[in-house]
C-alpha positions in Angstrom: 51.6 -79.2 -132.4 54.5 -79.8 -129.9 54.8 -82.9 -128.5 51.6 -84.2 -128.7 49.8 -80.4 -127.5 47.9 -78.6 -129.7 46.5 -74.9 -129.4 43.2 -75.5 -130.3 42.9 -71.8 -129.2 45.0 -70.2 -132.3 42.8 -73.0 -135.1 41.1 -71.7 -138.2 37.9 -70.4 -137.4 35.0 -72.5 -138.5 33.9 -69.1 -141.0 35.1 -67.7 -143.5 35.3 -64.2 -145.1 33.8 -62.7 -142.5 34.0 -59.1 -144.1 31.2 -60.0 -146.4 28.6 -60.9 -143.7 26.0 -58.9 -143.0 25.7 -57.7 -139.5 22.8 -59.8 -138.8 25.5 -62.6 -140.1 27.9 -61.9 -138.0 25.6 -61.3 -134.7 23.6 -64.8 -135.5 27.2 -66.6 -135.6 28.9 -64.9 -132.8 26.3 -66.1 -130.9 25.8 -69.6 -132.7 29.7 -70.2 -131.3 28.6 -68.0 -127.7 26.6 -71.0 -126.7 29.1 -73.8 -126.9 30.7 -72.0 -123.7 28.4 -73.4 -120.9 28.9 -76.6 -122.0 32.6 -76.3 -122.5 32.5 -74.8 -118.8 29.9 -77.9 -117.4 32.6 -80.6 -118.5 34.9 -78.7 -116.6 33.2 -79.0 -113.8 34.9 -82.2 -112.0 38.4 -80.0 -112.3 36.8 -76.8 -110.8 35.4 -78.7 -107.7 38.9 -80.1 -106.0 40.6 -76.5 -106.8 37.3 -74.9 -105.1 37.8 -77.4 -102.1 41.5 -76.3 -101.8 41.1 -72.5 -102.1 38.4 -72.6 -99.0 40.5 -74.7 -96.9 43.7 -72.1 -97.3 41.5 -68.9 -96.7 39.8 -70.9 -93.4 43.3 -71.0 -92.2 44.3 -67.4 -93.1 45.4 -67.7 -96.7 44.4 -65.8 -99.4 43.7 -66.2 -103.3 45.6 -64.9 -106.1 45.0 -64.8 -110.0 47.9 -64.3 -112.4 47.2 -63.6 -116.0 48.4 -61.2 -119.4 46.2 -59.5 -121.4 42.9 -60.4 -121.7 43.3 -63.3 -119.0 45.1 -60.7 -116.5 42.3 -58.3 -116.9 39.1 -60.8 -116.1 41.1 -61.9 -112.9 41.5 -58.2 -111.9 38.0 -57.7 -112.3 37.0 -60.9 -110.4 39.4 -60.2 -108.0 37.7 -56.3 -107.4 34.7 -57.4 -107.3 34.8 -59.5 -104.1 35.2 -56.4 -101.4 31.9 -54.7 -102.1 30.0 -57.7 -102.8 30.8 -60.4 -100.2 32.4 -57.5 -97.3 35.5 -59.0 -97.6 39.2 -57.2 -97.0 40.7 -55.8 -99.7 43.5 -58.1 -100.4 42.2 -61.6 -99.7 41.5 -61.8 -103.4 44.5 -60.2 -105.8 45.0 -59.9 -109.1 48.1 -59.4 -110.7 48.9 -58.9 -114.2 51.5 -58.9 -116.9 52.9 -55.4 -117.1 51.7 -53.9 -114.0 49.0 -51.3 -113.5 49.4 -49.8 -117.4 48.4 -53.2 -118.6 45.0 -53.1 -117.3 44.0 -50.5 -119.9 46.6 -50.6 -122.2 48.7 -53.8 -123.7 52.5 -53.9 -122.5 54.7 -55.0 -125.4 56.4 -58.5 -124.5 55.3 -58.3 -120.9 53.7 -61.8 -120.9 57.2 -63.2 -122.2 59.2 -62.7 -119.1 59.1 -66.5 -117.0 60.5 -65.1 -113.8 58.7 -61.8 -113.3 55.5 -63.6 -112.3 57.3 -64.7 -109.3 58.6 -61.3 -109.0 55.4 -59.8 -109.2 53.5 -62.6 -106.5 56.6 -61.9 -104.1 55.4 -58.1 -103.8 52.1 -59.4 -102.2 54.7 -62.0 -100.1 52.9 -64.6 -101.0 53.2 -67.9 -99.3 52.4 -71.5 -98.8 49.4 -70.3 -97.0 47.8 -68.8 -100.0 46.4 -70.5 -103.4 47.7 -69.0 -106.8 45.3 -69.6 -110.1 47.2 -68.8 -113.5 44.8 -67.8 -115.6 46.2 -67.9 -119.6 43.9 -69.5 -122.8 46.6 -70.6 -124.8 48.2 -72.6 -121.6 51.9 -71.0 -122.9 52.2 -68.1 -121.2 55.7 -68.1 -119.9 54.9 -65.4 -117.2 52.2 -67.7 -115.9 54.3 -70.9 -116.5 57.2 -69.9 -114.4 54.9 -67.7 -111.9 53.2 -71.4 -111.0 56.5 -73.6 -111.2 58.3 -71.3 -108.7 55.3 -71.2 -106.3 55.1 -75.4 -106.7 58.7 -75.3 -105.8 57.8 -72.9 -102.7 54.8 -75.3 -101.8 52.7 -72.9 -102.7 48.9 -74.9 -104.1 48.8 -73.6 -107.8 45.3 -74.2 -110.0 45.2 -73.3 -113.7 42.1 -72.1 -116.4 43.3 -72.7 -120.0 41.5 -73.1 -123.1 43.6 -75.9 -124.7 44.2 -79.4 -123.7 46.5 -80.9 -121.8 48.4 -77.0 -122.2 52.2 -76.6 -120.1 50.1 -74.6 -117.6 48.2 -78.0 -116.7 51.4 -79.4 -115.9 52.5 -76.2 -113.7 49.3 -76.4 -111.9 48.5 -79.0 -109.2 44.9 -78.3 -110.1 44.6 -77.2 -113.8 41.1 -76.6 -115.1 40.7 -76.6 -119.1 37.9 -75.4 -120.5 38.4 -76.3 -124.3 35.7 -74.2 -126.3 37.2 -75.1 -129.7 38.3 -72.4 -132.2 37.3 -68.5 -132.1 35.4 -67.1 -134.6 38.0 -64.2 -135.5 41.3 -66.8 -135.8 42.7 -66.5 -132.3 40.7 -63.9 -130.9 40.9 -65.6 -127.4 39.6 -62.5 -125.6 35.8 -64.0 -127.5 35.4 -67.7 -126.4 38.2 -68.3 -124.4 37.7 -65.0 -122.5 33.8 -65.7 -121.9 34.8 -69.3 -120.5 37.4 -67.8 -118.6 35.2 -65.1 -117.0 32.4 -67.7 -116.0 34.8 -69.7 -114.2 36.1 -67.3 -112.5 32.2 -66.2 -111.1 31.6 -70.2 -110.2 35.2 -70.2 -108.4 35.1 -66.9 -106.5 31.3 -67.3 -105.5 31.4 -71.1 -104.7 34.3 -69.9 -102.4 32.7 -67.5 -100.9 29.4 -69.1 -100.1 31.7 -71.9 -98.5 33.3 -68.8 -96.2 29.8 -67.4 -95.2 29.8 -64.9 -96.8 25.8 -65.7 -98.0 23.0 -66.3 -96.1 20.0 -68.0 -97.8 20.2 -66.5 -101.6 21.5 -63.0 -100.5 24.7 -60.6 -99.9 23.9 -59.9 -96.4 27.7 -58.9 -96.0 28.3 -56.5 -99.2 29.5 -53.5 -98.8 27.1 -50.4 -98.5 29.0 -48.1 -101.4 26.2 -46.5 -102.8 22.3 -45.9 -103.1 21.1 -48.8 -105.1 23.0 -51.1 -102.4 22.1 -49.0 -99.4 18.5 -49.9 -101.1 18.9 -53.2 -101.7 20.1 -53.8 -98.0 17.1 -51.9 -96.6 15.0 -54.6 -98.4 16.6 -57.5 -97.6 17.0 -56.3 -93.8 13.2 -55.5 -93.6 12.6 -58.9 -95.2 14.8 -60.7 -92.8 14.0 -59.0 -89.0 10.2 -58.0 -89.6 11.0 -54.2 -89.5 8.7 -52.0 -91.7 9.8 -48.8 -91.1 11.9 -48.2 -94.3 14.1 -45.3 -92.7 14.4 -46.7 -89.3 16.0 -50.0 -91.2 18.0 -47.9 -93.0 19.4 -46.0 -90.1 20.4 -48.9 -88.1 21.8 -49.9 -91.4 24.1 -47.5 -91.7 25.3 -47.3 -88.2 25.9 -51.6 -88.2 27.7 -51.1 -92.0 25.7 -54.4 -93.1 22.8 -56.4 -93.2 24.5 -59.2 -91.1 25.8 -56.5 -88.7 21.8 -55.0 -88.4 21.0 -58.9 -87.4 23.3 -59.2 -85.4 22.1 -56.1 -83.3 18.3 -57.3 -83.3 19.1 -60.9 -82.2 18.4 -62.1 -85.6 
């Protein structure tokens, strides 16, 4: 404990010799400590809505949204991150994620990356990152000094800075103007973040990259009328919800026009929808 924090994150697990469970054991308590998550994410819900509100009213003015992480952290914002192009239609490069250690670190750890409190900065400054844009530091412990000092320099630039950390009251809270903690209580491998921690983590990072982009039209109704068409099953899936949504019935002649539009809210577009 340093003055007055405690990483709850690195606490003894709540089991003990794990190696002499059976795998039925081990599934049955994995899961027993899974469910705890949710709830862990639900109390975290009056952070997540003001850092939400912020991040939509940057990108409705141009700005764009960043994730910064190491390791495990790193990794889940990369994948969030990726994932909004072919779902919502978006540019490439509204959503970023950068991570400890560059490219390599994605698949493979990079020895004392994390450590480094100015390369963060180094690392955002690349993208040129500005006061336009919002930058979430993503770490469960809350001490990753790559994080830390990524989010103090852009504060000092008057940058908006948000936070996810699995520990109370962590020092990337402080560095965050809005710091989300979703505190899930001790792993059940002794400070295996990438279990708990990294399933919290992952789940806000759904609620804030889909609440954001609902907010930015991205969604009509219930559906993905803007994702991008980059293979059968979603060439498929916007047939459907095209047919469903103008009245066509001709299967091909919806997916022709399609095809030439590029979306589902382009094909709407073109019938007056």
């Amino acid at each position: 404990m340093l003055n007055g924090f405690e990483k709850i994150t690195e606490a003894e697990s709540r089991y003990r010799h794990l190696e002499q469970m059976s795998v039925a054991e081990l599934l049955h308590n994995i899961n027993r400590e899974d469910r705890v998550v949710p709830e862990a994410v639900a109390r975290a819900i009056p952070q997540l809505e003001p850092l939400v509100t912020a991040i939509v009213d940057k990108m409705l003015m141009g700005g764009r949204l960043f994730y910064i992480g190491a390791g495990t952290s790193g990794r889940l914002g990369i994948v969030d991150a990726s994932e909004c192009p072919p779902t919502y239609g978006v540019p490439y490069g509204l959503v970023i994620g950068i991570i400890a250690g560059g490219e390599k670190a994605i698949t493979s750890a990079v020895e004392f990356a994390e450590d480094n409190p100015d390369q963060g900065w180094n690392d955002l400054q690349e993208h040129r990152v500005s006061d336009k844009d919002v930058v979430i530091g993503i770490a469960a412990s809350g001490t990753t000094p790559y994080v830390i000092g990524a989010l103090e320099a852009c504060r000092r630039a008057g940058i908006v800075t948000g936070s996810i950390s699995c520990n109370p009251q962590s020092p990337v809270s402080a560095a965050a103007n809005y710091p989300v903690e979703v505190v899930v209580g001790p792993e059940f491998v002794t400070g295996s973040t990438r279990m708990k921690s990294g399933t919290a983590q992952k789940l806000v990072l759904n609620m804030i990259s889909t609440s954001v982009m609902i907010q930015l039209g991205r969604v009509e109704d219930n559906r993905m009328v803007n994702m991008q068409l980059s293979n059968e099953k979603l060439v498929d899936r916007g047939v459907q919800m095209l047919m469903l949504r103008s009245g066509l019935t001709d299967y091909e002649k919806a997916k022709a026009l399609l095809l030439e539009q590029g979306s589902v809210r382009k094909a709407l577009d073109a019938l007056g929808e």
